[in-house]
Z-matrix of the N, CA and C atoms (Angstrom, degrees):
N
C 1 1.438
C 2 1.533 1 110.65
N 3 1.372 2 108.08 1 -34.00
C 4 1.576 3 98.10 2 -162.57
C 5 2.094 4 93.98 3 -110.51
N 6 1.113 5 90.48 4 31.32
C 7 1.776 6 104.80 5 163.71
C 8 1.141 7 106.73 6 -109.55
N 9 1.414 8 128.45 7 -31.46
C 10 1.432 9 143.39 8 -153.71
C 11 1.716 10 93.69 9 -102.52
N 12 1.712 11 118.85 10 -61.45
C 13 1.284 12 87.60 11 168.79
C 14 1.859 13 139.56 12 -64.61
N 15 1.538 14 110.15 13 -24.25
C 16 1.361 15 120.34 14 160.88
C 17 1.704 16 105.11 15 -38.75
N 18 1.660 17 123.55 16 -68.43
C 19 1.393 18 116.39 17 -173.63
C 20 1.447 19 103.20 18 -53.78
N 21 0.741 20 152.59 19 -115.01
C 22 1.362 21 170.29 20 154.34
C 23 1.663 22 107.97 21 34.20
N 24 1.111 23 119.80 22 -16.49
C 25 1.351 24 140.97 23 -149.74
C 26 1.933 25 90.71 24 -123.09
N 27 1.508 26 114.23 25 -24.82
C 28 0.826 27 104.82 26 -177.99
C 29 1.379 28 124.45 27 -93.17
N 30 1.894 29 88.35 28 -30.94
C 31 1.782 30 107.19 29 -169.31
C 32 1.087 31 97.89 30 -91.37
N 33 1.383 32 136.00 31 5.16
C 34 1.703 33 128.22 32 140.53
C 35 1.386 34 125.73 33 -53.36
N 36 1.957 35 117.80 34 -57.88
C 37 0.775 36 122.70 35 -174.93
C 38 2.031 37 113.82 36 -65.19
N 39 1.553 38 110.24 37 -21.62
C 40 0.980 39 111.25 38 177.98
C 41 1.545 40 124.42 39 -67.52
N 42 1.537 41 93.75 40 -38.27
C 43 1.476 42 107.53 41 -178.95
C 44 1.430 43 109.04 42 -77.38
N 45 1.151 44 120.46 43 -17.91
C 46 1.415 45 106.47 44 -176.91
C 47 1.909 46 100.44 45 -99.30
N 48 0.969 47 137.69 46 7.25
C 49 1.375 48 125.78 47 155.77
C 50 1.178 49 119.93 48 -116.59
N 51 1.708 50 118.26 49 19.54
C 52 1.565 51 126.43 50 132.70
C 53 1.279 52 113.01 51 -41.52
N 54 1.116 53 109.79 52 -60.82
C 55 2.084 54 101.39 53 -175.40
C 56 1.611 55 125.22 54 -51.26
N 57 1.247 56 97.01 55 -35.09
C 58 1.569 57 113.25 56 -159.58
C 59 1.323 58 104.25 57 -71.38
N 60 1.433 59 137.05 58 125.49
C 61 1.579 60 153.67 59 -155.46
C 62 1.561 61 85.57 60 -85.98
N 63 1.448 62 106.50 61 132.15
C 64 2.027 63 107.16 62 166.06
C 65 1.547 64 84.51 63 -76.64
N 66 1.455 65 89.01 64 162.55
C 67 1.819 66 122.42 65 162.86
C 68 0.954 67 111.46 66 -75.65
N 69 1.595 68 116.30 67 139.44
C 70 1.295 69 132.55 68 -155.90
C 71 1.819 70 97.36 69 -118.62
N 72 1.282 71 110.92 70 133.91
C 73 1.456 72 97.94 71 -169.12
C 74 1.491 73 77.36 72 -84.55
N 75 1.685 74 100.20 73 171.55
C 76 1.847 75 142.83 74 179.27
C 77 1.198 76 98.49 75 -107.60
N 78 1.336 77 128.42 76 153.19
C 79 1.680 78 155.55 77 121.10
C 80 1.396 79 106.50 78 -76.92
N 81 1.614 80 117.96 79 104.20
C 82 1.503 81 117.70 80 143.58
C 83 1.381 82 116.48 81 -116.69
N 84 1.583 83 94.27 82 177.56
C 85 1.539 84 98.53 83 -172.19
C 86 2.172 85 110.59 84 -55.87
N 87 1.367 86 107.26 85 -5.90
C 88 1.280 87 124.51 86 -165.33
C 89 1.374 88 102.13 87 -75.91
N 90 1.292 89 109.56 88 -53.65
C 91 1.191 90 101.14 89 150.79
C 92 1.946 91 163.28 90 -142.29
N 93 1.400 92 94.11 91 48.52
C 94 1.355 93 126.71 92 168.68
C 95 1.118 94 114.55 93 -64.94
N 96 1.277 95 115.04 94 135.44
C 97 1.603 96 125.78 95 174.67
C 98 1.906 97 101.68 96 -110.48
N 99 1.607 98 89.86 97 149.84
C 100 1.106 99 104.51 98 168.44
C 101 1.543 100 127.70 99 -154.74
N 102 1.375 101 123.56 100 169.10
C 103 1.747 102 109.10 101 -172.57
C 104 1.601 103 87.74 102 -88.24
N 105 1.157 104 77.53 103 158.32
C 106 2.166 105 90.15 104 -175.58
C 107 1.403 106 100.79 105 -171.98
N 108 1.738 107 106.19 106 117.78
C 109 1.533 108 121.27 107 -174.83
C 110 1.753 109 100.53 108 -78.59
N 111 1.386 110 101.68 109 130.58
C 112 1.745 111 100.45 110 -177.90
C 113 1.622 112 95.95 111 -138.55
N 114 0.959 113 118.67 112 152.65
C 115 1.620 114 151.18 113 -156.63
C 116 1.993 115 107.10 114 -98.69
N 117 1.418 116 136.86 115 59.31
C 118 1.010 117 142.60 116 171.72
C 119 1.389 118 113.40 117 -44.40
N 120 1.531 119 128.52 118 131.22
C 121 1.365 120 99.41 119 170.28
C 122 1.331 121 133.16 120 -129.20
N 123 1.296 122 147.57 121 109.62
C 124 1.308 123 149.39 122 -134.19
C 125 1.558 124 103.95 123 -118.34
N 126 0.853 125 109.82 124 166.12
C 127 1.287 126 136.40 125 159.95
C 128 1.744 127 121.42 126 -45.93
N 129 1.711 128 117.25 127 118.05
C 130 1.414 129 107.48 128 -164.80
C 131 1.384 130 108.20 129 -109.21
N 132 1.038 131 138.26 130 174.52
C 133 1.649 132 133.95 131 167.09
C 134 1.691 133 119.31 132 -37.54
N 135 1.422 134 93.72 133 -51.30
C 136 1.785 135 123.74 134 178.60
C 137 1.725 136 86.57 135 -59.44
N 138 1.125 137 140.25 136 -10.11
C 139 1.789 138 122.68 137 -176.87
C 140 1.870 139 98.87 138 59.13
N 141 1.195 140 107.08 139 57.95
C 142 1.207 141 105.66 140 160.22
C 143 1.536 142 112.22 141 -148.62
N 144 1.201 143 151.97 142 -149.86
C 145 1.183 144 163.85 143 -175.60
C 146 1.747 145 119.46 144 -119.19
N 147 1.568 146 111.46 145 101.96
C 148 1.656 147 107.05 146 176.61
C 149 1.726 148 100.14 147 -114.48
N 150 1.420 149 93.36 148 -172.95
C 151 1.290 150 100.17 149 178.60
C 152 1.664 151 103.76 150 -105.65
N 153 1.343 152 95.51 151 150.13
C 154 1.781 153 120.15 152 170.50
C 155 1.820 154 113.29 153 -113.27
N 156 1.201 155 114.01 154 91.80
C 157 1.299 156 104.05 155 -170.34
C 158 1.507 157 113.61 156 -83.86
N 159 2.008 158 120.98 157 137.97
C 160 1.039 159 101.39 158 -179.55
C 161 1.751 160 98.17 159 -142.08
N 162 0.745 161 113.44 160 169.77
C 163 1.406 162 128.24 161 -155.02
C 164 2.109 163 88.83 162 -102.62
N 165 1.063 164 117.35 163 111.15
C 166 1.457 165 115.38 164 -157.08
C 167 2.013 166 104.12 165 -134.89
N 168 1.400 167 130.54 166 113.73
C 169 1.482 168 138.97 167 174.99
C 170 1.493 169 95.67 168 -60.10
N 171 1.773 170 109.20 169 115.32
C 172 1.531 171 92.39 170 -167.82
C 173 1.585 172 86.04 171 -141.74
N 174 1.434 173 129.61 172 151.04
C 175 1.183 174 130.13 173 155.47
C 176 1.373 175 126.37 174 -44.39
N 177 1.068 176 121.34 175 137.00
C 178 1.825 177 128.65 176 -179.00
C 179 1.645 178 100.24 177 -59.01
N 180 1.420 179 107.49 178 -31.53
C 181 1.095 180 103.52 179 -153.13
C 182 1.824 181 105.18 180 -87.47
N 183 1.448 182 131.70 181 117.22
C 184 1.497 183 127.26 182 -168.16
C 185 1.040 184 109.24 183 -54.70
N 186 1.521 185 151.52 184 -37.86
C 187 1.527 186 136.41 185 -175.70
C 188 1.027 187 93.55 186 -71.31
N 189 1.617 188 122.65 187 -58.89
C 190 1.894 189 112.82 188 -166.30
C 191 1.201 190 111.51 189 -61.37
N 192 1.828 191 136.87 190 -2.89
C 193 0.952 192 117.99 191 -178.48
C 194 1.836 193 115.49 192 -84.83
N 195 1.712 194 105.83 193 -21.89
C 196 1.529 195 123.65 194 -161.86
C 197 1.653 196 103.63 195 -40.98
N 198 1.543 197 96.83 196 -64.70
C 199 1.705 198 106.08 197 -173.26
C 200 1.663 199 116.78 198 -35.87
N 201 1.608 200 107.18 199 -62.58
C 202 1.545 201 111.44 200 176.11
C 203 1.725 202 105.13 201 -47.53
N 204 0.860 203 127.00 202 -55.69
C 205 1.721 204 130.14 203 -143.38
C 206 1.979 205 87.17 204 -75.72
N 207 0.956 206 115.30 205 -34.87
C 208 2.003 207 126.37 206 -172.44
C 209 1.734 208 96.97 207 -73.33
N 210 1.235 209 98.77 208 -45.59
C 211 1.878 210 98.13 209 -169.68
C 212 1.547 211 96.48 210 -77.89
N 213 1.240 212 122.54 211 -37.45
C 214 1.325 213 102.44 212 173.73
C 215 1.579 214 129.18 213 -51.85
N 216 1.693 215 89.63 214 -42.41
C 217 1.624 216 102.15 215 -168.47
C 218 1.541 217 92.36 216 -69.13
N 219 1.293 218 135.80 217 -60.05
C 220 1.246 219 118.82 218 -173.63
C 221 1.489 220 130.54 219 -60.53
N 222 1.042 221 122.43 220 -34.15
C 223 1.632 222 129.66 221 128.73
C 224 1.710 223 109.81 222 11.53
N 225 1.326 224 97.81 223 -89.51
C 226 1.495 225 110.25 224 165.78
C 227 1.590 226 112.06 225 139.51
N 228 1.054 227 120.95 226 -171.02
C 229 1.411 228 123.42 227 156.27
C 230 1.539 229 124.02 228 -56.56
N 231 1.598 230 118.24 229 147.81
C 232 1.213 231 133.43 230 163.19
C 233 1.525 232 118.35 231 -72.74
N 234 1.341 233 108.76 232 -15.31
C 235 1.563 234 130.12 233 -177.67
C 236 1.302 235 118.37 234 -87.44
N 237 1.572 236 146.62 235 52.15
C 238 1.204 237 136.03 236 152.32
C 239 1.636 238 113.08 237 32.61
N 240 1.156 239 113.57 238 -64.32
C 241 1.689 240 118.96 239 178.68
C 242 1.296 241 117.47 240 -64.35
N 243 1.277 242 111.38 241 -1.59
C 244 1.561 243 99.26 242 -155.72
C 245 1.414 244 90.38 243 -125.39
N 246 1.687 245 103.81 244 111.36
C 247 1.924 246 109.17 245 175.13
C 248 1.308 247 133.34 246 -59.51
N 249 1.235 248 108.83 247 131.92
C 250 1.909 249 111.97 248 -162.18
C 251 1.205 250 75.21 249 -69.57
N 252 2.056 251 91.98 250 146.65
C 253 1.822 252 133.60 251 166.21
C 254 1.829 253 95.36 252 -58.76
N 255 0.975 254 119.73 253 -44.07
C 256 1.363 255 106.45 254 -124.64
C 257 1.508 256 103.10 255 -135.35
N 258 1.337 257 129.19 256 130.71
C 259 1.846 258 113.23 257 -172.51
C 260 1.456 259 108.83 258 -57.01
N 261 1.284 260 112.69 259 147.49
C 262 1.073 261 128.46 260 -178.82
C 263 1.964 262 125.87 261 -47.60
N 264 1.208 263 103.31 262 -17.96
C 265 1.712 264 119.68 263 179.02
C 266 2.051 265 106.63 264 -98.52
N 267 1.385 266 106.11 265 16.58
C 268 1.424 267 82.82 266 -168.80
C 269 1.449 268 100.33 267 -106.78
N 270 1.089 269 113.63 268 178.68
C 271 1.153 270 140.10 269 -161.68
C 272 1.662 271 134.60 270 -164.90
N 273 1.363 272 109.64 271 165.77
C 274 1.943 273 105.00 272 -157.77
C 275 1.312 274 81.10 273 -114.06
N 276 1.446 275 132.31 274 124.89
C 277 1.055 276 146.50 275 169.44
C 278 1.406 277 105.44 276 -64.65
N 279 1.630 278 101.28 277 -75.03
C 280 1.550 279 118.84 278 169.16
C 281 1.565 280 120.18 279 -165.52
N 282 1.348 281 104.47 280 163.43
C 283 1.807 282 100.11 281 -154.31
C 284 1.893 283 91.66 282 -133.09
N 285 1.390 284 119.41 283 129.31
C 286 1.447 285 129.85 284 173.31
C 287 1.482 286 114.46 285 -120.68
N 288 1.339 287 104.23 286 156.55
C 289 1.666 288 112.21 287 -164.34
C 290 1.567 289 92.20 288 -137.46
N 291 1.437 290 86.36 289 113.86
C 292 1.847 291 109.95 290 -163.05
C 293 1.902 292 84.56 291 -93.20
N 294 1.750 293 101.06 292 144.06
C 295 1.583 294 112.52 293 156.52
C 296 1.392 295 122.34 294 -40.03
N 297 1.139 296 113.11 295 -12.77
C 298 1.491 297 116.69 296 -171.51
C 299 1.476 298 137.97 297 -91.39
N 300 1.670 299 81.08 298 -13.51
C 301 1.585 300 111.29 299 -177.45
C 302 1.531 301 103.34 300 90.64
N 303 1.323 302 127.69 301 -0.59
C 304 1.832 303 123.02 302 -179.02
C 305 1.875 304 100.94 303 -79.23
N 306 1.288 305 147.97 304 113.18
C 307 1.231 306 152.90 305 156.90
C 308 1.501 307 114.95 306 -50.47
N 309 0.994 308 131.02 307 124.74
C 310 1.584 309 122.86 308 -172.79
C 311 1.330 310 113.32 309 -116.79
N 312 1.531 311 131.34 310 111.25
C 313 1.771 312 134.13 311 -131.57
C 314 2.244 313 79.12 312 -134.47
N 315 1.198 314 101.54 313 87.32
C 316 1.680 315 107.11 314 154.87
C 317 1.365 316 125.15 315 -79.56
N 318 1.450 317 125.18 316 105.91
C 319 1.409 318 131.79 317 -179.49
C 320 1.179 319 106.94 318 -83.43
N 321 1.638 320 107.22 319 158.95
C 322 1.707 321 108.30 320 157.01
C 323 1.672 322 102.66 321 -145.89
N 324 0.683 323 96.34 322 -175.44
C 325 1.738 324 129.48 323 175.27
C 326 1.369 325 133.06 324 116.18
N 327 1.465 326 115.30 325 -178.43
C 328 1.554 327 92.41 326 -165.41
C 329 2.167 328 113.38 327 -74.81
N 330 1.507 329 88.84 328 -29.77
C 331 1.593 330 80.15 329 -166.16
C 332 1.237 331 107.92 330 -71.38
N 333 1.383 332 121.86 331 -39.32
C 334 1.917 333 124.68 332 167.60
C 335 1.864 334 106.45 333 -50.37
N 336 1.027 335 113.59 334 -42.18
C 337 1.549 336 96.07 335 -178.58
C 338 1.552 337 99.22 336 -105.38
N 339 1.008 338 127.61 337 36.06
C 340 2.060 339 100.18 338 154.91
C 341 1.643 340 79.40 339 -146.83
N 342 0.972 341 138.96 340 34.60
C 343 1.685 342 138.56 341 172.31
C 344 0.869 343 126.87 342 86.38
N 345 1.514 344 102.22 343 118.91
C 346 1.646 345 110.33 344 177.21
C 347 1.454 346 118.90 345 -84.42
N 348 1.030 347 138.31 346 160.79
C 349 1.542 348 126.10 347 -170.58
C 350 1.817 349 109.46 348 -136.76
N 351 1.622 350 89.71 349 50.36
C 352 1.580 351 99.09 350 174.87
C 353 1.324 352 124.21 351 -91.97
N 354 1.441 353 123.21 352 177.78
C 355 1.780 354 103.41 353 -162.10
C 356 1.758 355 76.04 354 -105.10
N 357 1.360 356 105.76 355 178.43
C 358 1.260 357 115.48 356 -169.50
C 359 2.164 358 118.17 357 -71.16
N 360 1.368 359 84.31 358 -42.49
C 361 1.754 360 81.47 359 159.43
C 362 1.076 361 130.45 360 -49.09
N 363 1.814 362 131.11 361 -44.04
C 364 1.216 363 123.28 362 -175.31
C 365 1.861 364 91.96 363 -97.33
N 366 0.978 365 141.00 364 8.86
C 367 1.380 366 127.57 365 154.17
C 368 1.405 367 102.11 366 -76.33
N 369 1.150 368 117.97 367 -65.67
C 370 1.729 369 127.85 368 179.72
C 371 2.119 370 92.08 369 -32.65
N 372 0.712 371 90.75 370 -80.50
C 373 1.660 372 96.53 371 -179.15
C 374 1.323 373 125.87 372 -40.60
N 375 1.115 374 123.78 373 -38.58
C 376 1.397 375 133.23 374 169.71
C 377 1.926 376 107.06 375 -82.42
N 378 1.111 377 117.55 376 -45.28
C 379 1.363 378 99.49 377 170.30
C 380 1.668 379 140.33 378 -82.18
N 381 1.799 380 93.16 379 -1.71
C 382 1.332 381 96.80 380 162.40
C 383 1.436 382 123.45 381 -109.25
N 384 1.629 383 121.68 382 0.53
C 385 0.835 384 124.36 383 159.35
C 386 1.469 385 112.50 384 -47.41
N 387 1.021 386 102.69 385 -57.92
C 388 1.976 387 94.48 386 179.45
C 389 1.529 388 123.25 387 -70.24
N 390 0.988 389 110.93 388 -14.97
C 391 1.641 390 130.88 389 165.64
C 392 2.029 391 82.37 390 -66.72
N 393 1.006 392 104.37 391 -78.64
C 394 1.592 393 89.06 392 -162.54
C 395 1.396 394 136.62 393 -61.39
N 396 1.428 395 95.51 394 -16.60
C 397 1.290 396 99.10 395 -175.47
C 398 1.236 397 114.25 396 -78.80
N 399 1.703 398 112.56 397 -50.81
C 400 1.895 399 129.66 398 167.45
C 401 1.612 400 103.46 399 -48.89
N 402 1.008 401 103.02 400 -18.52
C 403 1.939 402 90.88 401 -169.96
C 404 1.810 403 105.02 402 -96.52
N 405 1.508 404 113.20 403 -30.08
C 406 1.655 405 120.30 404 179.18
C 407 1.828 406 113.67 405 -100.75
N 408 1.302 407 85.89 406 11.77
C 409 1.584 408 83.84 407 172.23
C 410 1.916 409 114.16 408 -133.04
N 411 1.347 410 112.56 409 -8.29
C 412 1.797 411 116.25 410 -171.16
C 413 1.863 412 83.73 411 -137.48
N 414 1.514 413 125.50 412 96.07
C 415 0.930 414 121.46 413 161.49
C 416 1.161 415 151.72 414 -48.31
N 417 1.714 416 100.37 415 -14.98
C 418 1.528 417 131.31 416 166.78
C 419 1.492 418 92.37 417 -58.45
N 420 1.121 419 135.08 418 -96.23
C 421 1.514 420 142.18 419 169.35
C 422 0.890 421 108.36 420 38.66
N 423 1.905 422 155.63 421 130.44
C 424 1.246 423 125.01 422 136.48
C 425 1.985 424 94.20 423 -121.34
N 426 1.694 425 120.93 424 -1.26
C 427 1.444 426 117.57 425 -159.07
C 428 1.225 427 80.82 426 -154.13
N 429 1.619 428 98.73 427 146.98
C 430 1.600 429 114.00 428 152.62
C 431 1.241 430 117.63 429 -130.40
N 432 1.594 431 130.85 430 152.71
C 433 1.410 432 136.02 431 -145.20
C 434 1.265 433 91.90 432 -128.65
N 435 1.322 434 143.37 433 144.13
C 436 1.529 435 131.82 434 171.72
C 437 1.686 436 105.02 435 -153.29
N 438 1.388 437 79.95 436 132.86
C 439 1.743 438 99.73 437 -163.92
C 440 1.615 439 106.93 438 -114.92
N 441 1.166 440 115.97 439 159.75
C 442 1.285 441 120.20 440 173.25
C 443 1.468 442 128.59 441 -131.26
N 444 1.123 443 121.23 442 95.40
C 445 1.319 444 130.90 443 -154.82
C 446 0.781 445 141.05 444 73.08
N 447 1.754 446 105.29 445 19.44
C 448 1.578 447 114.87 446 173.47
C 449 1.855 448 78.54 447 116.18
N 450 1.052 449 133.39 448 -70.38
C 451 1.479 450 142.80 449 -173.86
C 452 1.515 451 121.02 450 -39.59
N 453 1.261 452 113.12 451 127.98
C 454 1.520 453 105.93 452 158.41
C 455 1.521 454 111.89 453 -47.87
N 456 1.477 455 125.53 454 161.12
C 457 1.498 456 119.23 455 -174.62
C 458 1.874 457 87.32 456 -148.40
N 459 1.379 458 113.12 457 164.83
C 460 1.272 459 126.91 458 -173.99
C 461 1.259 460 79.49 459 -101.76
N 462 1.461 461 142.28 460 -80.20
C 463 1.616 462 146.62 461 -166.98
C 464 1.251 463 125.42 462 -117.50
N 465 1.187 464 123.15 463 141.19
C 466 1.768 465 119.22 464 153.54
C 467 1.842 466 120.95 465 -24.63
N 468 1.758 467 89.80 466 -69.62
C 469 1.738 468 123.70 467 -171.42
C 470 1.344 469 88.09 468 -128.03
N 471 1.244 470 155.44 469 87.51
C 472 1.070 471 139.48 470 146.48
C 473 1.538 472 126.76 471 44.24
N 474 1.275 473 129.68 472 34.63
C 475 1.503 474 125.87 473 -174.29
C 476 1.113 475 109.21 474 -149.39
N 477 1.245 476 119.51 475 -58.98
C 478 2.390 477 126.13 476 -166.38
C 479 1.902 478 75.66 477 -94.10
N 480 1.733 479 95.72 478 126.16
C 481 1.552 480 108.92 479 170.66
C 482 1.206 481 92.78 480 -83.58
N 483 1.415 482 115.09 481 133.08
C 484 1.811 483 135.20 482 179.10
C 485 1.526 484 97.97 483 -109.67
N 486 1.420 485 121.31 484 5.15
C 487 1.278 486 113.70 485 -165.61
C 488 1.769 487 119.70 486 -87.39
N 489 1.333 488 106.79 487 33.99
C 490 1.315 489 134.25 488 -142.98
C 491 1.743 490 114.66 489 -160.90
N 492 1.241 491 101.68 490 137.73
C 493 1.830 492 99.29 491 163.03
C 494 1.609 493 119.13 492 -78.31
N 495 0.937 494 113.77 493 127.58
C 496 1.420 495 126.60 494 -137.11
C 497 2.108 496 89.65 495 -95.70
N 498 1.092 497 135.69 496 -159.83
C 499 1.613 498 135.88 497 -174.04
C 500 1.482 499 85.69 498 160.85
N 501 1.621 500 100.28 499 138.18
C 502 1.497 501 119.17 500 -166.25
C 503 1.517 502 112.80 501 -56.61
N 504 1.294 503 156.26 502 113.48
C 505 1.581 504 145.37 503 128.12
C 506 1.369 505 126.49 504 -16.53
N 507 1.195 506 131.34 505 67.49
C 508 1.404 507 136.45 506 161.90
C 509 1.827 508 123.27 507 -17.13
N 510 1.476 509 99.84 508 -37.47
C 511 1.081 510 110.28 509 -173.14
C 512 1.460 511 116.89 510 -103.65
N 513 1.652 512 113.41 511 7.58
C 514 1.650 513 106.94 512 144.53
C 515 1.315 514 120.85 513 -81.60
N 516 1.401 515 114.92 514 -4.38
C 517 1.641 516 107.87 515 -169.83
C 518 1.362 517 105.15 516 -88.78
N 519 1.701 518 107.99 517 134.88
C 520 0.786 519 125.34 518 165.70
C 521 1.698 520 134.82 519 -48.48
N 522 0.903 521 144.13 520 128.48
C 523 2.077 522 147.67 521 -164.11
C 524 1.826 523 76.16 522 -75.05
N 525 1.904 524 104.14 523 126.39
C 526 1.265 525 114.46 524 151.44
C 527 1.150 526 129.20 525 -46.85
């Protein structure tokens, strides 16, 4: 009897979510990918900051795009000549896009968090590279915030104060 009410108990519940329509997934811009040429910016002969343009699979959506466009730049150049920003172990933890227009760029790895031992030019260079790149490629942009390990940080290497939302330098960029 109490097998018989168990079945019966079941082919109710079955029959009654016969009717019910499954969920149909959506396409939004949230999450669509698309090719989208963006402006990387490295380090030039002149010791200033140009662009590296690369053709990059990026979410429609502008916050989801931040992370890809940062790992690229830290990545490095396509150019052999052209000296990586950034030690070779680092990495984008995760990157947020505040109402305010400030971009928020969280690093990790081991040599960025237990000390990097760069001279202040290629810190200067490596931390505004992402200042320039997030600011000439997501027009929302007007600041970038950069954290280190989740942590506020005083410096990269001890020199460019990161302890701050950062706004692009005009006067590292290199003359086209």
């Amino acid at each position: 009897m109490r097998v018989l009410c168990l079945m019966l108990s079941a082919v109710c519940v079955l029959a009654s979510c016969r009717g019910r329509e499954t969920p149909q997934l959506t396409t939004t811009a949230v999450n669509r990918v698309s090719v989208r040429s963006v402006n990387l910016f490295f380090e030039t002969p002149q010791l200033l900051l140009g662009p590296e343009q690369r053709n990059l699979s990026l979410p429609e959506n502008e916050a989801g795009a931040l992370t890809p466009v940062v790992r690229e730049l830290i990545r490095g150049s396509v150019n052999a000549a052209v000296p990586r920003s950034f030690p070779p172990d680092s990495i984008v933890r995760a990157t947020y896009l505040m109402a305010n227009g400030t971009a928020v760029v969280d690093l990790g790895g081991a040599t960025l968090v237990n000390g990097w031992s760069a001279g202040s030019h290629e810190e200067l260079i490596a931390t505004f590279s992402i200042v320039q790149t997030l600011t000439a490629n997501f027009p929302s942009i007007k600041r970038v915030r950069i954290l280190v390990n989740g942590q506020a940080a005083e410096t990269l290497a001890g020199h460019v104060a990161i302890d701050r939302s950062l706004s692009p330098l005009p006067s590292l960029l290199a003359n086209p």
